[in-house]
C-alpha positions in Angstrom: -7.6 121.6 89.8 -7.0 124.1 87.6 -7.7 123.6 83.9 -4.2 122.7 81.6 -5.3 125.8 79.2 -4.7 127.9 82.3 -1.3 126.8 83.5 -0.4 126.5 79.6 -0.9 130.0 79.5 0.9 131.2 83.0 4.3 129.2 81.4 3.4 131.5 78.6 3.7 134.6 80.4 6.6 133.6 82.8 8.7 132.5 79.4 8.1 136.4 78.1 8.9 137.7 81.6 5.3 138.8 82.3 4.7 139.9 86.0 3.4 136.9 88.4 -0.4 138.9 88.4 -0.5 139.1 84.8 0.3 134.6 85.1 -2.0 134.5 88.2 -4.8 136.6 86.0 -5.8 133.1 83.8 -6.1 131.3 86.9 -8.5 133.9 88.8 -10.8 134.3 85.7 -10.8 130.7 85.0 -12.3 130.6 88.8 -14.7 133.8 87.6 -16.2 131.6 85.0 -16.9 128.9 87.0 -18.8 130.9 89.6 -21.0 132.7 86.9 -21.3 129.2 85.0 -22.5 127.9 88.5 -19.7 125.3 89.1 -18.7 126.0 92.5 -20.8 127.5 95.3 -18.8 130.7 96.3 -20.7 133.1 97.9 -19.0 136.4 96.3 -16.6 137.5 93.8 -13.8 138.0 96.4 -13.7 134.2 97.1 -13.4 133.2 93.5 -10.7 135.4 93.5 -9.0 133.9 96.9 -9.5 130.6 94.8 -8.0 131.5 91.8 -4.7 133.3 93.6 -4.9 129.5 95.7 -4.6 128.1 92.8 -1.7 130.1 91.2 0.3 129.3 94.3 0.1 125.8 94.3 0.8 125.6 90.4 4.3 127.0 91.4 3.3 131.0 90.4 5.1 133.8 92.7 1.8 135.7 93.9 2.4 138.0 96.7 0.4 137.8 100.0 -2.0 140.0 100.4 
């Protein structure tokens, strides 16, 4: 579940017309510090990142597929 600081500041961005990376970005390093803080078991960066983008999408953010 992604932390209300980080969707707080994704409805930041979209309200100043921010690209949907730039709103995707506070999800995917929210994720980052959870895997260097040890929270979840991801084996690489790359998946932290998959988590974070997972994330965006189901908060309602327009990220691209890959």
């Amino acid at each position: 579940m992604p932390s209300v600081s980080a969707k707080r500041a994704a409805a930041d961005d979209r309200r100043h017309g921010k690209s949907a990376s730039t709103q995707a970005g506070h999800f995917v390093k929210e994720e980052m510090d959870h895997m260097k803080s040890g929270k979840h078991p991801v084996k690489n960066s790359k998946q932290a990142i998959a988590i974070g983008l997972s994330k965006a999408r189901q908060a309602g953010i327009k990220v691209p597929k890959k």
